[in-house]
C-alpha positions in Angstrom: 0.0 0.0 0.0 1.3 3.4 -0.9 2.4 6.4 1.6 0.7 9.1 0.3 2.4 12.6 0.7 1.4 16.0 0.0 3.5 18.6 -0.8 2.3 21.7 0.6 2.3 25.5 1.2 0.2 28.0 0.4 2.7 30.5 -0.6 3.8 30.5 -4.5 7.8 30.2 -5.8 8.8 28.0 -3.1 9.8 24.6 -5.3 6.8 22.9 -4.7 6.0 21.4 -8.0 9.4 21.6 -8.9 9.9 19.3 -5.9 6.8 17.1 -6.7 8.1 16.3 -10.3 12.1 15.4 -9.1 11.2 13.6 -6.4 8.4 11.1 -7.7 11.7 10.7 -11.0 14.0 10.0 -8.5 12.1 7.8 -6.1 11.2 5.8 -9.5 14.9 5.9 -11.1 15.7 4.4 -7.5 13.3 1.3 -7.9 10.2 2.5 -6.7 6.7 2.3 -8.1 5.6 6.4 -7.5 2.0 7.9 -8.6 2.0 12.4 -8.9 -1.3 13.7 -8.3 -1.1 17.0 -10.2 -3.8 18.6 -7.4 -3.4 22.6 -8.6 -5.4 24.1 -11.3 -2.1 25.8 -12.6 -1.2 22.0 -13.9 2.6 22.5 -13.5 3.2 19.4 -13.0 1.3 17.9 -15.6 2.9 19.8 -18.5 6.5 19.8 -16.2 6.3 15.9 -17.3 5.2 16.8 -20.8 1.5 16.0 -20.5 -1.5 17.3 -22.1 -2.7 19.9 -19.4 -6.2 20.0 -21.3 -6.8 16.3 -20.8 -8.6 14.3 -18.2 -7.6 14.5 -15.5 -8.2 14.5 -11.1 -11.1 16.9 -11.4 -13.0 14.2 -13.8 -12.2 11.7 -11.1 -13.8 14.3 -8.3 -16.6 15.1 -10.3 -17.1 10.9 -11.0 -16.8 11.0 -14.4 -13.8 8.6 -14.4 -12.2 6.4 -12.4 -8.9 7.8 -11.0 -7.0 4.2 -13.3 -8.8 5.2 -16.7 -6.9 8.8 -16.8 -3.5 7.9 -14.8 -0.8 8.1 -17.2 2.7 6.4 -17.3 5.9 8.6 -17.8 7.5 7.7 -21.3 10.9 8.4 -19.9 11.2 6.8 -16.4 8.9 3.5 -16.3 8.3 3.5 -12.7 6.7 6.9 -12.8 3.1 7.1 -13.4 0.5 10.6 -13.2 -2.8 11.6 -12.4 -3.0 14.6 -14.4 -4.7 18.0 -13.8 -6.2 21.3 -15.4 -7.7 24.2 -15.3 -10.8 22.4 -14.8 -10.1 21.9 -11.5 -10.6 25.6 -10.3 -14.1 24.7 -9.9 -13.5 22.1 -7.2 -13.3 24.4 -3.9 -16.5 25.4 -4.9 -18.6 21.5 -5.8 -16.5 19.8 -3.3 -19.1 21.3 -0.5 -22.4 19.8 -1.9 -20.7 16.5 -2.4 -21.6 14.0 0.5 -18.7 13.4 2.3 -17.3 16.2 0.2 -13.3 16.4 2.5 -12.6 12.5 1.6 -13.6 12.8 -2.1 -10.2 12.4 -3.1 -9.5 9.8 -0.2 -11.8 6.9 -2.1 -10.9 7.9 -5.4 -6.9 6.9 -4.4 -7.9 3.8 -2.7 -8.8 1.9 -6.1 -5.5 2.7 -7.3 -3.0 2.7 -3.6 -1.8 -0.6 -3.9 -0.5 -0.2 -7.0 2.4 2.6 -5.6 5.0 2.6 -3.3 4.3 6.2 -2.9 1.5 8.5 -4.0 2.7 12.3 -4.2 0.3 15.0 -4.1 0.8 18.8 -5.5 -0.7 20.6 -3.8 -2.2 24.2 -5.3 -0.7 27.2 -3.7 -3.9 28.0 -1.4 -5.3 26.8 1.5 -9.0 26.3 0.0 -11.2 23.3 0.5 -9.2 21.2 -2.6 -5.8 21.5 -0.2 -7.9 20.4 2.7 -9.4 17.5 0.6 -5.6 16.5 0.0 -4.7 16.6 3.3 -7.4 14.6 4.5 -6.4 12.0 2.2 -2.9 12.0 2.6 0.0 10.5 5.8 2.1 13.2 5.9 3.1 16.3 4.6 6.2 17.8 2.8 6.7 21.0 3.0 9.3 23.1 0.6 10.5 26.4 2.7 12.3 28.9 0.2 15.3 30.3 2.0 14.1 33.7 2.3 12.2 35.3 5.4 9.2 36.2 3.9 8.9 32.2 3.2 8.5 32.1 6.6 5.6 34.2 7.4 3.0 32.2 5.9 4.0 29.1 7.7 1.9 29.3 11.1 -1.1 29.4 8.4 -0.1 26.5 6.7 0.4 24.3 10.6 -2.4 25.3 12.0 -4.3 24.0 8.9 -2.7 20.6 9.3 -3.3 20.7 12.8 -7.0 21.4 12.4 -7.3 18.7 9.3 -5.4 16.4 11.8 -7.7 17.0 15.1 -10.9 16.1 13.0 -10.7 15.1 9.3 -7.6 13.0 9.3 -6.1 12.3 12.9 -3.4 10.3 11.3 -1.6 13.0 9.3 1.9 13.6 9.8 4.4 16.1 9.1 7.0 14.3 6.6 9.6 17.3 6.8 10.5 20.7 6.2 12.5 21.0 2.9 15.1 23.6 2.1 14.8 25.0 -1.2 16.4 27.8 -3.5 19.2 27.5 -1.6 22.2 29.9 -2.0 25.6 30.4 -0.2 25.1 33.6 1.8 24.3 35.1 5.2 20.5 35.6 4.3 19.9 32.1 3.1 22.3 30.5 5.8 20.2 32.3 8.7 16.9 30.9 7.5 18.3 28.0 7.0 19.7 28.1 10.7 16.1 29.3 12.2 14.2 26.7 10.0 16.8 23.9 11.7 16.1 25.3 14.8 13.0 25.5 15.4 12.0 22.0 13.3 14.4 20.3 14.5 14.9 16.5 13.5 11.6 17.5 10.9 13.8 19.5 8.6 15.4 17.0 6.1 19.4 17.3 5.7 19.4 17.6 2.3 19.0 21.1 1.3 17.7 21.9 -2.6 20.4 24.4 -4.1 19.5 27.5 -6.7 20.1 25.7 -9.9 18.8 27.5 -13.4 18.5 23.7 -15.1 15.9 23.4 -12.5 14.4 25.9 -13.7 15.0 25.0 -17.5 13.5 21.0 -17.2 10.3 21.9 -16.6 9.6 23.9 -20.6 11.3 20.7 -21.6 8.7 18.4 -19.9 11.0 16.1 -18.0 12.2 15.7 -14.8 15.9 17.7 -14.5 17.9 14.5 -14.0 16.2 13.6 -17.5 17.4 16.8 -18.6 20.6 17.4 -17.4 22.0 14.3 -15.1 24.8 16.0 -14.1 23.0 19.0 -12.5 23.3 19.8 -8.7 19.6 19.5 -8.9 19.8 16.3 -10.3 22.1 15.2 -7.2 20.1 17.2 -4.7 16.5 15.8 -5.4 18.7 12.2 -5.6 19.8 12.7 -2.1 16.5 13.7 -0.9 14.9 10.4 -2.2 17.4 8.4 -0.6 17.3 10.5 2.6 13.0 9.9 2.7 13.7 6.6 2.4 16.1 5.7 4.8 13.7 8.2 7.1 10.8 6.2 6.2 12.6 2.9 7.1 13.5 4.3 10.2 10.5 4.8 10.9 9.0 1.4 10.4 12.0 -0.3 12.5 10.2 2.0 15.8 
């Protein structure tokens, strides 16, 4: 049965999708069998893998059109890597997810006909906190969230908890937090001191591996692949590689309590 992560934070230009796409390739390229829910209307991810962002996708799964295994789609460059696509469809979601019955765990049944198919299921999240996000998290284990080395990254964090804790204390009392992730990392005193606060103050939560500035990551996307597909040789490419390993020696850690 697959873990199923969210990636999450409701500020935009952190690495979220950007971490989504690289590490669902890598987990794959290391062996694993890993589903990408493309959950935001912006379909990054979708076209980041060089999908159709105007086919069907998770909102005709929400809306029960389809079944979430007719529309899931297998990566033609990494075997192992599969996606659940999205568009701009799914704007309207926050807004018919409320008259559903059971409308929060919508997304929770439509993943269990297809969990034991994964090793891990990865969920991109959009960059709001609206009733889509809180869907996601109801259905998810854990949480990963990408912090931008900046201060103003910061701010919007106590939002982004306290939504997990309330998901957590009603909806989904099982959700965990899977780590904080360092991103757009650069070698000076601004980016060191958030990166010394974030440590800090998370402790153990924040992952070791830190995700470096790096324009190929940047570049991969417009090219629709994943940037170890792009350019292998990339710190990217060995950062997101290092994270993969890192989650899942975590994760075995974990199961060994």
């Amino acid at each position: 049965m697959a873990k199923i992560i969210a990636l999450a934070n409701q500020k935009g230009g952190v690495g979220k999708t950007t971490t989504a796409i690289n590490l669902a390739a890598s987990l794959a390229i290391l062996g694993k069998k890993v589903l990408l829910l493309d959950a935001d209307p912006q379909a990054n991810a979708t076209s980041g893998l060089g999908f159709d962002i105007n086919a069907e996708g998770i909102y005709e799964c929400i809306t029960g059109v389809r079944r979430a295994a007719e529309v899931i789609r297998q990566s033609p460059d990494i075997k192992r890597l599969w996606l659940l696509p999205s568009s701009i469809n799914l704007v309207a979601a926050d807004t018919e997810l409320p008259k559903m019955e059971d409308g929060h765990h919508v997304i929770r049944k439509l993943l269990a006909d297809v969990r034991d198919d994964y090793d891990f299921i990865f969920i991109d999240c959009s960059p709001s906190l609206g009733y889509t996000t809180v869907n996601v998290l109801t259905a998810a284990d854990s949480v990963l969230i990408p912090v931008q080395c900046e201060y103003l990254a910061l701010e919007g964090l106590s939002k982004l908890l306290n939504t997990i804790k309330i998901v957590k204390s009603g909806l989904n009392p099982r959700l965990e937090i899977e780590g904080f992730l360092l991103t757009m990392y650069m070698r000076n005193r601004l980016n060191n001191q958030v990166a010394t606060e974030v440590r800090e103050h998370f402790g153990p939560l924040t992952f070791d591996t830190i995700i470096q500035r790096n324009i190929r990551l940047g570049e991969a996307p417009s090219h629709g692949k994943p940037v170890m597909l792009y350019d292998a040789a990339a710190s990217g490419s060995a950062n997101y590689l290092n994270l993969a390993k890192e989650l899942l020696k975590r994760n075995r850690n974990k199961e060994k309590k």
